[in-house]
C-alpha positions as CSV (number, residue, x, y, z in Angstrom):
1,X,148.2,-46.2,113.9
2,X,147.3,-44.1,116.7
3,X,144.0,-43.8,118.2
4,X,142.1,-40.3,119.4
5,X,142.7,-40.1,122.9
6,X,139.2,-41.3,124.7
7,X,138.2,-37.7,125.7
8,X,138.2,-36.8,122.2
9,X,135.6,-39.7,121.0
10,X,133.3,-39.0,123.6
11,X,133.1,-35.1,122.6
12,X,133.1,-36.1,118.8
13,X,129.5,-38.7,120.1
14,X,128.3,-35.8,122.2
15,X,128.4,-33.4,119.3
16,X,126.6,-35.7,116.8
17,X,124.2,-36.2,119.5
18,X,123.3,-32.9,119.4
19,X,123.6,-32.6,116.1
20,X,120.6,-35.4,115.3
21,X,117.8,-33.6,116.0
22,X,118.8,-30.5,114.0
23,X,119.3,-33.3,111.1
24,X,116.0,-34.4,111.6
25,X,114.4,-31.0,111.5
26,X,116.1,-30.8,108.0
27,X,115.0,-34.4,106.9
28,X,112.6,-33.3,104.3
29,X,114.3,-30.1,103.0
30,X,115.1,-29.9,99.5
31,X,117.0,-27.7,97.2
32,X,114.9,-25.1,95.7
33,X,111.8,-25.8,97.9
34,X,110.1,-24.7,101.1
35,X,108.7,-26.8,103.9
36,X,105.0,-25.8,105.1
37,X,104.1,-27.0,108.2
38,X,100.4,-28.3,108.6
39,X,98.3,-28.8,111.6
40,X,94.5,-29.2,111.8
41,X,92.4,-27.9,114.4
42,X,88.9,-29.1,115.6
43,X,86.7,-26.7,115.6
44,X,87.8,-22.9,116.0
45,X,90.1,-22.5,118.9
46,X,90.0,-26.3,119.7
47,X,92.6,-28.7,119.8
48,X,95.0,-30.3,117.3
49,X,93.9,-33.5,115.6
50,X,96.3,-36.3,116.5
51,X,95.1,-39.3,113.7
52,X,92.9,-39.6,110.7
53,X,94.0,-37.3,108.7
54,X,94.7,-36.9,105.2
55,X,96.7,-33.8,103.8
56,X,97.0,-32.5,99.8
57,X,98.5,-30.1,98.1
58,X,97.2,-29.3,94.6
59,X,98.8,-26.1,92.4
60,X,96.2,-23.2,92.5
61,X,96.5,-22.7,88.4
62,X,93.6,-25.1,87.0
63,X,95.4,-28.0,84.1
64,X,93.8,-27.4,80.9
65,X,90.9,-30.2,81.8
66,X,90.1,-27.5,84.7
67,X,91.6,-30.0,87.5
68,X,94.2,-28.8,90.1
69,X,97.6,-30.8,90.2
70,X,98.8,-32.6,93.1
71,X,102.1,-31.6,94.3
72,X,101.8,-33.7,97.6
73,X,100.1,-35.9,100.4
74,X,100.6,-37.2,103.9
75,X,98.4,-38.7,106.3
76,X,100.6,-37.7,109.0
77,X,98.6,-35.6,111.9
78,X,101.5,-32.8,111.8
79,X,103.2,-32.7,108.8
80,X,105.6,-31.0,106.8
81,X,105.1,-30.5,103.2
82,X,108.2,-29.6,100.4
83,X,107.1,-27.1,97.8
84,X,108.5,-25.1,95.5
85,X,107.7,-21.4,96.2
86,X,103.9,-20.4,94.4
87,X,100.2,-20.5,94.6
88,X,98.8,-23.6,96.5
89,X,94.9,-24.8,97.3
90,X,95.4,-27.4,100.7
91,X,92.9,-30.0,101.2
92,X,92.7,-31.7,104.7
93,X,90.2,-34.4,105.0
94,X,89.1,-36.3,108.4
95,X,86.5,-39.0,108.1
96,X,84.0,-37.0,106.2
97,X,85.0,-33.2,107.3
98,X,87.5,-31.4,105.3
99,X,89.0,-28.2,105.0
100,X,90.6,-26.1,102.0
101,X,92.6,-22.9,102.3
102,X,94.5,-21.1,99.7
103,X,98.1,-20.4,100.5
104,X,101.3,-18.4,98.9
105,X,104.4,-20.4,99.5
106,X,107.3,-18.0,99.5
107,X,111.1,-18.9,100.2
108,X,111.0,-19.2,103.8
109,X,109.5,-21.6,106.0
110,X,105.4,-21.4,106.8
111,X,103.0,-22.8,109.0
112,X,99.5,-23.3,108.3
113,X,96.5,-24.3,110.8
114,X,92.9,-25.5,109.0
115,X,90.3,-25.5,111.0
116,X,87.7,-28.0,110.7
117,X,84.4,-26.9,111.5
118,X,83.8,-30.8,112.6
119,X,83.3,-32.9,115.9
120,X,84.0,-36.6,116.5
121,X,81.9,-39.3,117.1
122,X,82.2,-42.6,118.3
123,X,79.3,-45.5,118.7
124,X,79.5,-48.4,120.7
125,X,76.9,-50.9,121.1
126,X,75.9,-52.6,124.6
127,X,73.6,-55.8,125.8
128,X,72.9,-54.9,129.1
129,X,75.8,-53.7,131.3
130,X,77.7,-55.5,128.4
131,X,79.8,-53.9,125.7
132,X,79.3,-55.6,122.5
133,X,82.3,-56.7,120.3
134,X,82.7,-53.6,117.8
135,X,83.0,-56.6,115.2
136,X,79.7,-57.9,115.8
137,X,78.1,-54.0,114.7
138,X,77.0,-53.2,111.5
139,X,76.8,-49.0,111.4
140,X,74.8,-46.7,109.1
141,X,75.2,-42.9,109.3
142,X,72.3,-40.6,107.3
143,X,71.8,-37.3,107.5
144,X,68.2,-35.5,107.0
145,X,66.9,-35.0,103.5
146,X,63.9,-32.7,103.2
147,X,63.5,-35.2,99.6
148,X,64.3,-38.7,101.4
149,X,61.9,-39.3,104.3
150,X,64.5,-42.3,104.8
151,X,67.2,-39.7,105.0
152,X,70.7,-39.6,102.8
153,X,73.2,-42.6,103.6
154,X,76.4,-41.4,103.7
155,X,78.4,-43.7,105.4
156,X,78.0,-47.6,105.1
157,X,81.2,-48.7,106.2
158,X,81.8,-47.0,109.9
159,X,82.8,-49.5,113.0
160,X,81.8,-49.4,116.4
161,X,84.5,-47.8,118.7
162,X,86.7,-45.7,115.9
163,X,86.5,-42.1,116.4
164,X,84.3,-40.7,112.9
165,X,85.3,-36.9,112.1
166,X,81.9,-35.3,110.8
167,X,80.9,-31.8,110.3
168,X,78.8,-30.3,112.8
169,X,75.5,-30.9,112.3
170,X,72.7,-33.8,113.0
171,X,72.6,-37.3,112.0
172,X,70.8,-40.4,112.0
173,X,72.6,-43.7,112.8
174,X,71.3,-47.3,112.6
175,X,73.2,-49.9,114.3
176,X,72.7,-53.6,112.9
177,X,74.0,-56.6,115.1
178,X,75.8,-59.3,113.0
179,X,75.2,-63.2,113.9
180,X,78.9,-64.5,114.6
181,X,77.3,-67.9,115.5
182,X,79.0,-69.6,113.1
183,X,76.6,-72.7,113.1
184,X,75.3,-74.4,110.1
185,X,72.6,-72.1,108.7
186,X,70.6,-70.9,105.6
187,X,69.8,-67.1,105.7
188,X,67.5,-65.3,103.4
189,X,70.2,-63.9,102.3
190,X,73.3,-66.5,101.6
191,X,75.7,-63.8,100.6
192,X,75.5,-61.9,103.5
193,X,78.5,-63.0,105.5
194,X,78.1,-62.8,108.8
195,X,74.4,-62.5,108.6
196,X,72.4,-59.6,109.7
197,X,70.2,-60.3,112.5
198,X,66.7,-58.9,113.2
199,X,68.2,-56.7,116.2
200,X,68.3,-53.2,114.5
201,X,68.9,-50.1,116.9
202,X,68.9,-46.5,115.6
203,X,69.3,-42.9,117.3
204,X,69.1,-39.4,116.0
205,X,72.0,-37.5,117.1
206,X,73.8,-33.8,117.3
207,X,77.6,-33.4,116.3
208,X,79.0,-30.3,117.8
209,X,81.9,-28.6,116.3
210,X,85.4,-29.3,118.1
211,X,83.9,-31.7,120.7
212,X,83.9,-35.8,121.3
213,X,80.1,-37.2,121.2
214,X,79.8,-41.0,122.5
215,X,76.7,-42.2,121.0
216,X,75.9,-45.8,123.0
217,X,73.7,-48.7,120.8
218,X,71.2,-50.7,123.3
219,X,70.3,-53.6,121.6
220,X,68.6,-56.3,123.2
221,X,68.5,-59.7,122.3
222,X,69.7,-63.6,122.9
223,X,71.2,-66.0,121.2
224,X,69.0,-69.7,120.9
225,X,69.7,-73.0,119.9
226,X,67.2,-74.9,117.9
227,X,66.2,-78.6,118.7
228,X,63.7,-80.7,117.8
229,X,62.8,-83.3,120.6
230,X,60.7,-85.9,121.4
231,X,60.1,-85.6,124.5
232,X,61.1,-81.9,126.6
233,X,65.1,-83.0,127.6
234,X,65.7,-85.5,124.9
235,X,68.7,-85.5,122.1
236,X,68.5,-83.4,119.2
237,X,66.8,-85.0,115.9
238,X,69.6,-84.4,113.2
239,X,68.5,-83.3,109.4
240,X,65.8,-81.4,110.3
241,X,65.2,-77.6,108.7
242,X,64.0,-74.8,110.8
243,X,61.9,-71.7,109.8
244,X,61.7,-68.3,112.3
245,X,58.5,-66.4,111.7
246,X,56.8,-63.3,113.4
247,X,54.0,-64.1,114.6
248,X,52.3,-61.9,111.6
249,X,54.0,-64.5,109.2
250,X,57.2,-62.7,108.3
251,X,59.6,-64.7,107.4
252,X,63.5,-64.2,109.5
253,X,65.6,-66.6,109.1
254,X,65.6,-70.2,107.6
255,X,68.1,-73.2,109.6
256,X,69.4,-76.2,108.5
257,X,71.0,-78.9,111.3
258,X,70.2,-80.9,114.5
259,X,70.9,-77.9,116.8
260,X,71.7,-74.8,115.0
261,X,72.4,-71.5,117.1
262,X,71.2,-67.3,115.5
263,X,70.5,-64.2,117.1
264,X,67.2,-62.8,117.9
265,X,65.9,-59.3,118.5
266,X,63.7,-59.6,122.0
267,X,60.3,-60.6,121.2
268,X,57.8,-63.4,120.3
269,X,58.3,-65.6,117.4
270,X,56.5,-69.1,115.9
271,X,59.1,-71.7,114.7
272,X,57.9,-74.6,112.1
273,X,60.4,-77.3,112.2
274,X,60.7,-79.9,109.7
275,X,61.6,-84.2,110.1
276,X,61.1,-87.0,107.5
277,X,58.5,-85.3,105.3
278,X,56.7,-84.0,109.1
279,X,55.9,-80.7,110.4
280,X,55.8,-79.5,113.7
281,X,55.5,-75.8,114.7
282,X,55.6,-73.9,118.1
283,X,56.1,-70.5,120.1
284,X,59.0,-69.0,121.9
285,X,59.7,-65.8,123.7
286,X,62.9,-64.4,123.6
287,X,64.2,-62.3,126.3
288,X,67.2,-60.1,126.1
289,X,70.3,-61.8,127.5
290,X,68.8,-65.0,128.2
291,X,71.0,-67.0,126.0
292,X,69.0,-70.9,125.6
293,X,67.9,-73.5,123.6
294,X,64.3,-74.0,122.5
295,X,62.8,-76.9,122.1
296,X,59.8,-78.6,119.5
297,X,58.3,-81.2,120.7
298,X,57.8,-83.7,117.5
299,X,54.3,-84.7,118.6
């Protein structure tokens, strides 16, 4: 059998090499439909968004229960959508901004830009010069309600350090810090998991339209290790139950162990420890960054 002679191989590679990326191009065409090209811009004249986003297509004639079909979806930033030529509604949504624009698909290719009258936000939370471990935030965005003092929750769920697409507009957000102690401890509140500490930051803010907005969290707070002593130095008295009090009686957090470890807010607090059917209580300050133990002298 005889071979192609070398010079015609490495044409025949060349070729297909060039031929890929028109193959690609074509990757998503079908036979009796139209590709529509979809990018999202933030904010009118601003950029294209690169992540986050989540493309529909629904049929513009209403189903008989009044709903709108779904032809298709992608979550890709730029996308390319295959439709049968007709009338289209398409939905873009990012974080809680969305757009919708009504379309004609005809036979030939189109491209469609959405602009999202939106900005981006991102919170990050600090001790100090110190950035705090996204995972130890707990992040709560409202927005003003002339019938809510409180204001409207609309977001329970958001974590420090991703970027949050929200329409322009203002906002209220309360930043919680999480105990990741993981020492032996009773909350208030067993089912929370990790527990919510005492340390609650919020911040009223302004999303513009097509622009970034770092929000930072400055919380301020220690973490202290609970021991009850005999004597100011001495080893840890095991089985004894701890209660942290403000010093107008509200109750923060309940501890079981010889020397467990949580996460104060900065501030003054009375501490009643108890030991074989005793009870000893005591003050403590805590100061923001000053990780320590504190110590109840059983006496």
């Amino acid at each position: 059998m005889r071979h192609p002679p070398r010079r015609l191989v490495a044409f025949i590679f060349a070729f297909l090499g060039l031929l890929a990326p028109a193959l690609a191009e074509n990757a998503n065409f079908e036979p009796g439909k139209t590709l529509l090209h979809l990018t999202a811009l933030l904010g009118d004249g601003g950029s294209p968004v690169q992540a986050g986003l989540h493309w529909r297509l629904f049929k513009e004639q209403t189903e008989s229960d009044g709903s709108h079909a779904l032809v298709a979806e992608s979550t890709d930033s730029q996308t390319a959508i295959a439709a049968p030529p007709g009338e289209y509604v398409v939905h873009v949504a990012f974080g809680l901004a969305s757009a919708t624009k009504h379309i004609t698909l005809g036979e030939e290719e189109r491209a469609e830009r959405l602009i999202l009258n939106a900005g981006v936000m991102r919170v990050i939370g600090t001790r100090g010069d110190t950035q705090i471990d996204p995972g130890r935030l707990s992040l709560a965005i409202y927005v003003p309600d002339r019938n809510n003092p409180q204001a409207k929750l609309i977001y329970s769920k958001a974590k420090a350090g991703d970027l949050l697409g929200l329409p322009e507009g203002a906002y209220h957000i309360v930043s919680t810090l999480l105990d990741t102690t993981g020492s032996s401890t009773r909350s208030v509140n067993p089912s929370a998991n990790p527990l919510e500490t005492n340390s609650i930051i919020s911040a009223d803010v302004k999303v513009p339209s097509g622009k970034l907005l770092d929000v930072t969290m400055r919380h301020r707070y220690a973490t202290l290790t609970l021991k009850l002593v005999n004597a100011p130095g001495a080893g840890a008295m095991a089985n004894t139950s701890f209660t942290i009090l403000t010093p107008g009686g509200d109750l923060i957090r309940e501890l079981i162990g010889a020397f467990p470890s949580l996460v104060l807010a900065e501030g003054e607090y009375v501490v009643i420890a108890r030991h074989d059917a005793k009870t000893y209580q005591s003050t403590f300050q805590v100061q923001s960054g000053l990780d320590r133990d504190v110590e109840v002298i059983a006496q």
